[in-house]
Steps between C-alpha positions, in 0.01 A plus 500: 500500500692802449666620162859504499747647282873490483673840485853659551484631897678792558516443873563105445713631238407184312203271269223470781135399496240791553179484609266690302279663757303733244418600158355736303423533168465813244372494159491762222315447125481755278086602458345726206236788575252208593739385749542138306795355457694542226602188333909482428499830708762616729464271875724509831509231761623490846517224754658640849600249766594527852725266577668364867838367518450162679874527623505845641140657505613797327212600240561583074258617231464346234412689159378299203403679217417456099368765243405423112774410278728318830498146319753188426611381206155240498306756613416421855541841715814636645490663870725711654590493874596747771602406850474767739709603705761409202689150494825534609645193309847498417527324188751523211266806376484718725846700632619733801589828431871606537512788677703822369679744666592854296256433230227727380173430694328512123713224426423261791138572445560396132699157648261407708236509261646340285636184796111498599377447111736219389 
């Protein structure tokens, strides 16, 4: 039976399931000069996905990652994720940019950073 996981679609342009086709995983311990590893030492892992859309057939990545000191409050680890390409969910968050005309083209650079961050 195939793995599923529900993601925002860009193409769907809403919550569908995704197959996961592939993964791959990449791990990273910090080692001394005996190449052991360093207990409490510096670590990085990554979990990539391939995922399907089972709506549309259009195809995401899916970027899992973790690195030493990325915990909760009880201690359990914290991973980030990155959807490529980007999710383009509208949400209260995230904002259009207005667009400006006679303003300096420092300025809009400076806006739309700014729009993109918050």
């Amino acid at each position: 039976m195939a793995k599923i996981k529900q993601i925002y679609c860009n193409t769907c342009k809403g919550e569908t399931n995704h197959e996961i086709k592939a993964s791959h995983n990449k791990e990273y311990y910090e080692v001394d000069h005996l190449d052991y590893v360093v207990p409490g030492g510096y670590y990085a892992l990554t979990e990539y996905y391939f995922l399907v859309c089972r709506g549309c057939d259009t195809a995401t990545l899916d970027e899992k990652w973790a690195s030493a000191g990325m915990t909760d409050d009880n201690g359990g680890d914290f991973y980030s994720y990155c959807y490529y390409p980007k999710r383009k969910r509208k949400d209260f968050r995230e904002r259009e940019a207005k667009h400006f005309c006679h303003v300096d083209e420092k300025l809009i650079k400076t806006y739309k950073e700014i729009i993109t961050a918050f």
